[in-house]
C-alpha positions, 0 to 999 in steps of 0.5 A: 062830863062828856057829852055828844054835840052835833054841829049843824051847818046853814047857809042862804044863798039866795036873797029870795030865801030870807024871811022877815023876822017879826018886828021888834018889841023894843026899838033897837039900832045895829052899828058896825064897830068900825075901830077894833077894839079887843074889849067890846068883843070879849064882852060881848063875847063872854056876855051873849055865850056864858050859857052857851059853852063858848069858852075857846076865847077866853084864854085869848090875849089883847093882842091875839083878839087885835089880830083876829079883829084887826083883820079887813075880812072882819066885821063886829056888828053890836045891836043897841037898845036905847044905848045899851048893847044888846047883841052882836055879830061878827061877820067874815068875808071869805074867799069863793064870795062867802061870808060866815057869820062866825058868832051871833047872839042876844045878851040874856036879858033881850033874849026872846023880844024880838032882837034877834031875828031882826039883827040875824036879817041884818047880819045877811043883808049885809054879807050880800052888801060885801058882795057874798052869794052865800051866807053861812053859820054854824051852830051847835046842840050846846047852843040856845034851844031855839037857834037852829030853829031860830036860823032855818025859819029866817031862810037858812037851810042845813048843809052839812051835820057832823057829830062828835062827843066833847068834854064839858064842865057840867055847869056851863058849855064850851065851845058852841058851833058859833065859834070859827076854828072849824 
């Protein structure tokens, strides 16, 4: 089924511009995973973007995710509700002091509670702890209906827009703007 998807561009640069999120209704903890490790990833990955068209990866080998997570720039963020993962994030450092939040989600079943304005709050806090002046993400109309939203009413202002018309299989989408390879 071929579909037009426009991909919307958001950055913070400004610590001023971050808005609280509204606390959370379960009690959740965020923890860096410090030790690659391909498989969490790749759950996390195919968990939180099995609605959403994220399909780039899946074709990706253990040592090809090895690679891209082996990497000082990357950061896997998992947000935990009573040990259970709930969402993540990966976070890059990039050059000119950014820092792309490359991928961010909720797991379905903790989606709307909350969980993902505190985590998405966290994800810049910590881009600014690596010394970023700017936050940046991108995101997609095959993504959640509320994830622009979502990242405009944390702060987040759009930069750029682009529109293209993409191939996708009529039950689940492909490659949702959260991906790194544009």
């Amino acid at each position: 089924m071929l579909v037009e998807v426009t991909t919307y561009y958001l950055e913070i640069t400004e610590r001023a511009a971050l808005r609280p999120a509204r606390a959370p209704e379960l009690p959740v903890e965020i923890r860096q995973a410090r030790i690659p490790l391909p498989e969490l990833n790749r759950m996390m990955y195919v968990a939180v973007g099995r609605d959403w068209h994220w399909r780039e990866r899946l074709v990706w080998s253990r040592e090809r995710w090895l690679e891209y997570m082996g990497r000082a720039e990357l950061e896997t963020h998992v947000a935990y509700v009573e040990g259970t993962p709930a969402g993540y994030f990966e976070q890059e450092l990039q050059p000119g002091d950014n820092v792309e939040i490359v991928n961010f989600g909720m797991l379905p079943q903790f989606v709307g509670r909350g969980l993902g304005g505190h985590m998405l709050v966290r994800a810049v806090e910590r881009g600014w702890e690596r010394g970023a002046k700017r936050v940046w993400l991108h995101t997609c109309t095959l993504d959640h209906p509320t994830a622009l939203a979502h990242y405009q009413a944390r702060g987040f202002r759009l930069f750029d827009k682009k529109v293209f018309t993409k191939e996708v299989e009529a039950k689940a989408n492909d490659e949702c703007g959260m991906m790194n390879d544009e």
